[in-house]
C-alpha positions in Angstrom: -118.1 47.9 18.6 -118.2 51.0 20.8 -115.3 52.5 23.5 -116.3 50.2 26.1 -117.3 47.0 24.5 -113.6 47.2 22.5 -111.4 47.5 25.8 -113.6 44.5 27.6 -113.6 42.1 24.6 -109.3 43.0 24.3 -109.0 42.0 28.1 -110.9 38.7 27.5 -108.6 37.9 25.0 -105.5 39.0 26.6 -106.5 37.2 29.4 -107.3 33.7 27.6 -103.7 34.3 26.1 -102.5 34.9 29.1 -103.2 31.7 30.7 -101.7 29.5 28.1 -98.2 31.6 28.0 -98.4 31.4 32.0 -99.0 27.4 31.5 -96.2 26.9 28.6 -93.6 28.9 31.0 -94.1 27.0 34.0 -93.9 23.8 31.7 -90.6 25.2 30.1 -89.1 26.0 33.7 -90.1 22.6 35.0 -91.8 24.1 37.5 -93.9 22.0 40.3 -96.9 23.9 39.9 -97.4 22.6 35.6 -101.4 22.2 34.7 -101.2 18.6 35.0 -98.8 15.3 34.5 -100.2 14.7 31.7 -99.8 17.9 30.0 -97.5 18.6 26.9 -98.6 22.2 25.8 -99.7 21.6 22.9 -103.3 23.1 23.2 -101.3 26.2 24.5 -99.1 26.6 21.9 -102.2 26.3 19.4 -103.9 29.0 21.5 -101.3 31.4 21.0 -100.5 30.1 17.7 -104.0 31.1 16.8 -105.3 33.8 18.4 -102.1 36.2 17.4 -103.9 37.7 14.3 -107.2 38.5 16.8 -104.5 40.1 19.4 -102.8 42.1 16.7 -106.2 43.4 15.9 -107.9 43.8 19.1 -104.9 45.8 20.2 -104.8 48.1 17.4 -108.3 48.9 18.0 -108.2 49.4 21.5 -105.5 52.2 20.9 -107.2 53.6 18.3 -110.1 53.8 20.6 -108.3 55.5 23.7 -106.4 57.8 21.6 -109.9 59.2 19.9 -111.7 59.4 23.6 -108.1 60.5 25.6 -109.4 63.5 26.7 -112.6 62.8 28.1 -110.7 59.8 29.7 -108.2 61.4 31.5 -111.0 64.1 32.9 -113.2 61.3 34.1 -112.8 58.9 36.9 -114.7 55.8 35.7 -113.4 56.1 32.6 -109.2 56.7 33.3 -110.0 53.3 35.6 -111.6 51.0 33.1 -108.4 52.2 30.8 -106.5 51.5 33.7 -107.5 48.0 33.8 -106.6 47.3 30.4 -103.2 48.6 30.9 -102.8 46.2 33.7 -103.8 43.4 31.5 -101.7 44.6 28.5 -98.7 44.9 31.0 -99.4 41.3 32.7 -99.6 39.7 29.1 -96.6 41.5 28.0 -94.5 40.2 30.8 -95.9 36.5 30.4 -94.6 36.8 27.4 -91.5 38.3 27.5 -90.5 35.3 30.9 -91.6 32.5 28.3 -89.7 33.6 25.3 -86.7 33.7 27.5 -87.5 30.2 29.1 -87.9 29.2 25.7 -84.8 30.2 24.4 -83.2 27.9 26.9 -84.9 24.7 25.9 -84.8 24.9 22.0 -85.5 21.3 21.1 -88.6 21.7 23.2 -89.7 24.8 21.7 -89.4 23.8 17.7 -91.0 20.3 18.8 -93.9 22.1 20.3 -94.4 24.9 17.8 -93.1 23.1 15.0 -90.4 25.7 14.3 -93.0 28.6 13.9 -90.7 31.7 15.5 -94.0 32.8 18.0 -92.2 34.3 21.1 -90.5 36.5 18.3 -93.8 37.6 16.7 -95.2 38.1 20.2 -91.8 40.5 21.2 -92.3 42.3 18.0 -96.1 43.0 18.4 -95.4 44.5 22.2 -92.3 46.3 21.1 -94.5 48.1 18.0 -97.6 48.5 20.6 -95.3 50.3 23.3 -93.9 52.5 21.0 -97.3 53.9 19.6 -98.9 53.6 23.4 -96.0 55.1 24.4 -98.2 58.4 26.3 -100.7 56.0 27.6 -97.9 53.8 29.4 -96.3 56.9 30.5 -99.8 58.3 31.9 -100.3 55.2 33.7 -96.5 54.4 34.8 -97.4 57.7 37.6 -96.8 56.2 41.3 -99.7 58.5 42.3 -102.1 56.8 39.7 -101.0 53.2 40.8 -101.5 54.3 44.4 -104.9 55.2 44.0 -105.8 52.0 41.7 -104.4 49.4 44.1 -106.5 51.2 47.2 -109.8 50.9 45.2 -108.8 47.4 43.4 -108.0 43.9 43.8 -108.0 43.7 39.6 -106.3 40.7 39.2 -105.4 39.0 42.7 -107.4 35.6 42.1 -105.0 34.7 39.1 -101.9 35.4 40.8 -102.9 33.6 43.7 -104.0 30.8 42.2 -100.6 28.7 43.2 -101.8 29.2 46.8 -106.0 29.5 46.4 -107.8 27.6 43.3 -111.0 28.0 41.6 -111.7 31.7 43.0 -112.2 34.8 41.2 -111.5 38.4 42.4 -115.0 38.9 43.8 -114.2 36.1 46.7 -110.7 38.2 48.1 -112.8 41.6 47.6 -115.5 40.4 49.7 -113.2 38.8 52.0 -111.2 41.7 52.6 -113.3 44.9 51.9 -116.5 43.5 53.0 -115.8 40.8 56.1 -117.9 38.6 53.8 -117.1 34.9 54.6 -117.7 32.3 52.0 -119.7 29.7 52.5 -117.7 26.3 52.1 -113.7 26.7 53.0 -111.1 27.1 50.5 -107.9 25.1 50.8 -104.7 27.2 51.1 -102.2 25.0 49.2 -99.2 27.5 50.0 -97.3 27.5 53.8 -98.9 29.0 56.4 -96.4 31.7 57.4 -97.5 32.6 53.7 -101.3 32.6 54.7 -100.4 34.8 58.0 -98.5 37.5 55.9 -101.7 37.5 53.6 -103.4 38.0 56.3 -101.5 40.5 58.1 -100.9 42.4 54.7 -105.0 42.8 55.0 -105.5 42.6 57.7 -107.1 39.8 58.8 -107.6 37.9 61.9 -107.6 34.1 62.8 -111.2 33.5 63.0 -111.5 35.5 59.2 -108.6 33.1 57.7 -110.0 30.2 58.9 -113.7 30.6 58.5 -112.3 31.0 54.6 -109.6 28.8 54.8 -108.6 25.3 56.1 -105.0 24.5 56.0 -102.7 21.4 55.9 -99.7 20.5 58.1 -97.4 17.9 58.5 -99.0 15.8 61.2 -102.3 16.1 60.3 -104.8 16.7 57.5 -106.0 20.5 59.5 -105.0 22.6 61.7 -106.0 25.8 62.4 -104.1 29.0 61.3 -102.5 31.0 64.6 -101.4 33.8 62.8 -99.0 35.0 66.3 -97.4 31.5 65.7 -97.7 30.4 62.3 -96.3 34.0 61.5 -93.2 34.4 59.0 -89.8 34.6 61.0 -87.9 35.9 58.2 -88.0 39.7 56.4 -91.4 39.8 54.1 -89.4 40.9 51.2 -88.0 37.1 51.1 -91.4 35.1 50.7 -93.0 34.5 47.0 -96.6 35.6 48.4 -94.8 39.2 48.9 -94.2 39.9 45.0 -97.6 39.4 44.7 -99.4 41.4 47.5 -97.0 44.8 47.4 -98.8 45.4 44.7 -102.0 45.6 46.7 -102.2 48.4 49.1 -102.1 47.4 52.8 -104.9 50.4 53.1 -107.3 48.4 51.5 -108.5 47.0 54.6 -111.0 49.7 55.9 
């Protein structure tokens, strides 16, 4: 498996993890937005159950490969930003992780009944902590504001799944055509979130009303749609204080051109 091929096949697998340690914490913190009524996580737990040894390995080798090909990577463009996406996905997974071992900790009985006493958030801490220390130059490379700036101005990487609580069954390719490209889908997408949290999304790119609607159709209380008015339906309160914001601060407001 060659430079490339190691770093892609890695972020599949983080991501696949990814999803099932986002589920399992959401189901731990009782939140609203759980995978279904039905669901007992289970099949989550298995995933991560199962797929640690792969991770363990995967990672390794990814390291292995960017230390060997560091220089030419941090002298070429293409190259420092397909790194760059796999530290973003290394950093995301890391986190997941790291929220549902300490949502874990807080519901014990649920834990052991669901792992069946196997110590997997622990395994998981331990594999990050070793990985950090080794990757420890990478991180560091990749921790510069100036790098982050210039990734988030060429990059949505990532925006479809944390946007998923208010957008479902998109990938990153419908908010970069939407936003770098004016290019409007074809059937609407519900917004499930509130609409002063689909006008700061839009204002954040910089979209107009006919854009967010021609994409979007939205619910409100005394009907089943209503068209967004971004001058009315806009937030009244300080940006900082809505959910959507921790999500698109980290996408630069420049993206729009």
């Amino acid at each position: 498996m060659n430079h490339h091929e190691c770093l892609y096949q890695t972020r599949l697998l983080m991501s696949e993890i990814e999803t099932s340690v986002s589920n399992l914490t959401e189901y731990f913190a009782d939140r609203e937005s759980m995978p279904s009524l039905f669901y007992d996580g289970t099949a989550d737990a298995a995933v991560m159950l199962e797929r640690f040894e792969d991770l363990k390995s995967c990672l390794r080798q990814a390291y292995y490969s960017i230390a060997d090909e560091w220089n030419n990577i941090i002298s070429n463009d293409i190259r420092r930003h397909e790194v760059g996406k796999f530290i973003k996905s290394y950093r995301r997974l890391r986190m997941y992780c790291r929220e549902f071992r300490r949502v874990a900790s807080e519901q014990s009985e649920k834990y052991l009944w669901i792992f069946t006493g196997d110590p997997t958030t622990d395994v998981y801490a331990n594999l990050f902590d070793e990985m950090d220390d080794d990757m420890s130059i990478i991180l560091g490379y990749y921790d510069s504001d100036s790098f982050e700036k210039q990734q988030n101005r060429h990059t949505l990487d990532g925006i479809a799944k944390r946007m998923r609580r208010y957008v479902e069954g998109v990938d990153d390719e419908f908010y970069e055509r939407l936003i770098f490209s004016n290019k409007l889908p074809v059937h609407r997408i519900r917004w499930q979130g509130k609409r002063n949290e689909a006008s700061l999304f839009a204002i954040h790119f910089g979209l107009n009303d006919y854009q967010m609607n021609a994409a979007f159709f939205f619910k409100c209380h005394t009907q089943t749609y209503r068209p967004l008015k971004i001058s009315s339906d806009k937030p009244t309160n300080a940006y900082d204080t809505y959910d959507i914001y921790n999500i698109l601060k980290d996408y630069s407001p420049a993206l729009k051109k």
